[in-house]
C-alpha positions in Angstrom: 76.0 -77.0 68.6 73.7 -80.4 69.0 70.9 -80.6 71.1 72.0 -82.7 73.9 69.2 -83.9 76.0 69.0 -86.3 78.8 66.6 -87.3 81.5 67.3 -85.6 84.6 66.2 -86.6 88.1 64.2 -83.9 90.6 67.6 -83.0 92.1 69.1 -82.1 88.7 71.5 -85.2 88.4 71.5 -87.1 85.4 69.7 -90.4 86.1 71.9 -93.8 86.3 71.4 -96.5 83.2 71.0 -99.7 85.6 68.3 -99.7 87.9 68.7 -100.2 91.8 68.0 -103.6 93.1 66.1 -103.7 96.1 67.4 -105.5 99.1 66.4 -109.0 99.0 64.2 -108.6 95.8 61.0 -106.8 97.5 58.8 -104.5 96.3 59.4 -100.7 97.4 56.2 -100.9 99.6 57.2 -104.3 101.1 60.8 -103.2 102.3 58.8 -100.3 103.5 56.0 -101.8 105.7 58.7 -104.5 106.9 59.8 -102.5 109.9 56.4 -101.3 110.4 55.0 -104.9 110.5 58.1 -106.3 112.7 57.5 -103.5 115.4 53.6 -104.3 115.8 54.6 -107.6 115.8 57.3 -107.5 118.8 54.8 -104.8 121.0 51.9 -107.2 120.5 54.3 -110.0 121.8 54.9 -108.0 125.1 51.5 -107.0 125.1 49.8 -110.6 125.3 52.8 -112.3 126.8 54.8 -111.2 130.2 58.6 -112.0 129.1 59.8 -109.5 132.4 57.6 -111.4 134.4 60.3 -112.2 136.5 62.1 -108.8 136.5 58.8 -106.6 137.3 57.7 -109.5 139.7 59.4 -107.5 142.7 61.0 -110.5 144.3 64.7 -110.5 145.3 67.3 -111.9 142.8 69.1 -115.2 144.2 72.3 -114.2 145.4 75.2 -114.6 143.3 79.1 -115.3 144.7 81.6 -116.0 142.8 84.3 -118.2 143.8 
């Protein structure tokens, strides 16, 4: 019998010939800090800016019919 031997991943699957693209071309450690960056990004926004102003203000919304 030949010696068969093949690279194996952790999980004991045989590893795949083409290698996975990443989404829009980043580096691993890009697409990973992405989401991290956005979400300081959007809290520091409500943190130096007021966009519920309005809302939290505690005056009464205009009255609203609909004819």
């Amino acid at each position: 019998m030949a010696d068969q031997t093949r690279d194996t991943t952790t999980d004991g699957g045989v590893a795949a010939d083409e290698e996975i693209t990443q989404p829009l071309g980043l580096p691993r450690w890009v697409s990973a800090l992405l989401p991290i960056v956005l979400l300081v990004l959007v809290l520091g926004v409500f943190a130096f800016t007021s966009p519920l102003a309005g809302v939290q203000s505690g005056t009464p919304l205009p009255d609203v019919t609909i004819t």
